[in-house]
N, C-alpha and C positions, 0 to 999 in steps of 0.2 A: 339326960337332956343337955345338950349343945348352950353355951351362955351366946348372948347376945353380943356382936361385936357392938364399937360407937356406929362401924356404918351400917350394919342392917339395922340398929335400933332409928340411925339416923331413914332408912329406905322407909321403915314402917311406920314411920311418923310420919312423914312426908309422902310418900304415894298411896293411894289407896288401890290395890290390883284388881277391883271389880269396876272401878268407876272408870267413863268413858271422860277423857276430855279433850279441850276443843286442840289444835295444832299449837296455837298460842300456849296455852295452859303447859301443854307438854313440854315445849320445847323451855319455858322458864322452870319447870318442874325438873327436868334431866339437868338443868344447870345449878342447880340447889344441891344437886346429890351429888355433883359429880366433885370429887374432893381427892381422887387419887394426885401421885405426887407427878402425875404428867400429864398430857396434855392428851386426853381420850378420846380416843374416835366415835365420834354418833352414826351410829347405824338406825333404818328402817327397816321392818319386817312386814312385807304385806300377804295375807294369806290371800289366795284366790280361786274362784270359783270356774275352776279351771280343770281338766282331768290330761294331766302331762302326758301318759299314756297314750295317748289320740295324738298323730303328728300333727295334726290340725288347731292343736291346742296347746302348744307350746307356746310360752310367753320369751323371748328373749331379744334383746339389741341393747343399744346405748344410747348414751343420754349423756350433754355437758353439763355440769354442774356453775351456774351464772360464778358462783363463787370459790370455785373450786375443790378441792378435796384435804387440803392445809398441809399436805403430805407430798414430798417429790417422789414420783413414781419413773422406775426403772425401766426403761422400753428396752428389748430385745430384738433386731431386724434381720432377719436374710435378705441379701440381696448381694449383685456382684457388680464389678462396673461402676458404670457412672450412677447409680441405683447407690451402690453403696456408699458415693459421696454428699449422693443427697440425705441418705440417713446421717450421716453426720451432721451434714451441714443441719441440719433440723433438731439436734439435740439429742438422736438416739444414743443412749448408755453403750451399748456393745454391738456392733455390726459386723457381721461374717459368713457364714458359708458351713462348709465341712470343719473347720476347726471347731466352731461353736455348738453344733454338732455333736462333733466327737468330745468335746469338754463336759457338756449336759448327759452324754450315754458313760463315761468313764468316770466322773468325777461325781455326779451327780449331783451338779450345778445347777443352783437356783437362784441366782442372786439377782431375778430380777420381776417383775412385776404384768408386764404386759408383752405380748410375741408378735411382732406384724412380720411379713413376708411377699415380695415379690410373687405373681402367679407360676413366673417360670420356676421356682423355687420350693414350691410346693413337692413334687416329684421326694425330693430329696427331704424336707421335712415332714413329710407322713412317715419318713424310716422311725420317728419317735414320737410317734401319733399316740402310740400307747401311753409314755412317757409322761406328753405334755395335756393330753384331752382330760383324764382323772383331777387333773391339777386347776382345769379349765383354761389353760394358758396355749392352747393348739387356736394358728389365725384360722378364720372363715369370713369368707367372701359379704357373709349376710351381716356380719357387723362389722366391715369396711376394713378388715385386717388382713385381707389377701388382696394386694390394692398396686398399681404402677406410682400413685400420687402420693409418693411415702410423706412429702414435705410434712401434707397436711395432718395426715393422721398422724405421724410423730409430734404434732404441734398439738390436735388435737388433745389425746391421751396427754403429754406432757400438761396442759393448761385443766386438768379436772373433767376430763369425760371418763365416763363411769358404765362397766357392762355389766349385765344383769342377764338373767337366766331363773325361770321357776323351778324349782327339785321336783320329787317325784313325790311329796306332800301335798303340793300345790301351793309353797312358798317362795317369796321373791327376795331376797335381802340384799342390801344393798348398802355401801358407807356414802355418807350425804356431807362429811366433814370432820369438827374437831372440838368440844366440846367451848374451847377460846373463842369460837366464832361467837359476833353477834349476832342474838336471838334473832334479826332481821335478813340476816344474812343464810341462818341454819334454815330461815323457814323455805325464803328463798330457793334454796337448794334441794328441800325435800318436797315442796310444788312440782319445783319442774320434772321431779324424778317420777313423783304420781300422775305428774300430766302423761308425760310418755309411757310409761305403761298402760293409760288407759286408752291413749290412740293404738295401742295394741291390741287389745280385746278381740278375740277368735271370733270371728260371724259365727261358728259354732257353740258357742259356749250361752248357755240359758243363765234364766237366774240372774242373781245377784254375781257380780262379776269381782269387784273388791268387797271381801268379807271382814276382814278385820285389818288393822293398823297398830303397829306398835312401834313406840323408840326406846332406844337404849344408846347408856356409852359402855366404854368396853367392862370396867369393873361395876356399872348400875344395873340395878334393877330396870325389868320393862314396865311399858309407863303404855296403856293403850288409847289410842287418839279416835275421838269422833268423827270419821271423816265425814257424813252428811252436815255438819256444822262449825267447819273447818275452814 
């Protein structure tokens, strides 16, 4: 049998896995634990009462986070033209064409975070649709990544907007921040992330719609949250 390290003796002292508690509770609970030597990302995990199979039932889009994500996130943009100046002038990390393109098919280049692109642009990045869609990094129109107004969506994404998608579980996960943040600020973040998921809810979809909730940082234990008393 396996000895006990300090941090899981420190997990099972401090979290109970069957108890439910409130958002508050949690979110001072995951900062108790969290004692890696850096600076952890808190993630949600919401399961829901959803059957992804049904296109009708797909949960997915984005959401800003009030307080960000504690993390500089790397934008990617196609665009040509004066298009391309605007991604600059907006802060995108790398903006190109065919070169970038072909850097991502040859090199198999990742060094970056989020992929927005020009409509006319499209044509030419579906050639690595295969590529970027498994990764979840391929833009769509339905979460404002296949856009002419790159300003904003580069400013957007850059300032802590956060995309989300259910799997074929019927889970949502998603990062809400950093584990440095204040509890008032973490809670903040992970509100507004539940709000918009629930102005998502399928007119399809019966039942109880959010079933469970859970937080974590990246090296803690999950910690599960009551949402009716949250």
């Amino acid at each position: 049998m396996s000895k006990l390290t300090k941090r899981k003796k420190l997990f099972k002292e401090k979290v109970d896995r069957d108890t439910l508690y409130s958002l508050g509770e949690a979110i001072n609970l995951l900062k108790q634990v969290s004692n890696a030597k850096f600076d952890e990302t808190v993630d949600v995990v919401l399961r829901l009462g959803v059957d992804p199979r049904k296109a009708d039932q797909m949960v997915r889009g984005t959401c800003s986070l009030p307080n960000g994500l504690g993390k500089e996130v790397r934008v990617l943009v196609f665009a040509k033209g004066e298009k391309e100046l605007e991604a600059r002038n907006s802060g995108a990390d790398y903006v190109g064409a065919d070169d970038l393109i072909e850097k991502i098919q040859k090199e198999n280049w990742f060094e970056f975070d989020r992929v927005v692109a020009t409509p006319d642009m499209m044509g030419m990045v579906g050639k690595i649709g295969r590529i970027l869609g498994p990764r979840g990094l391929m833009p769509n129109p339905k979460l404002g990544t296949v856009t002419f107004d790159l300003a904003s969506v580069v400013k957007n994404i850059k300032a802590g907007q956060v995309e989300f998608r259910v799997d074929k579980g019927g889970n949502l996960h998603a990062p809400v921040g950093k584990t440095s943040f204040a509890e008032e600020k973490l809670k903040e973040n992970i509100e507004t992330l539940i709000d918009a998921v629930k102005r998502l809810k399928p007119s399809s979809s019966k039942g109880v719609y959010m079933k469970n909730c859970a937080l974590s940082s990246t090296m803690g234990p999950g910690i599960k949250v009551d949402l009716q008393n949250s």
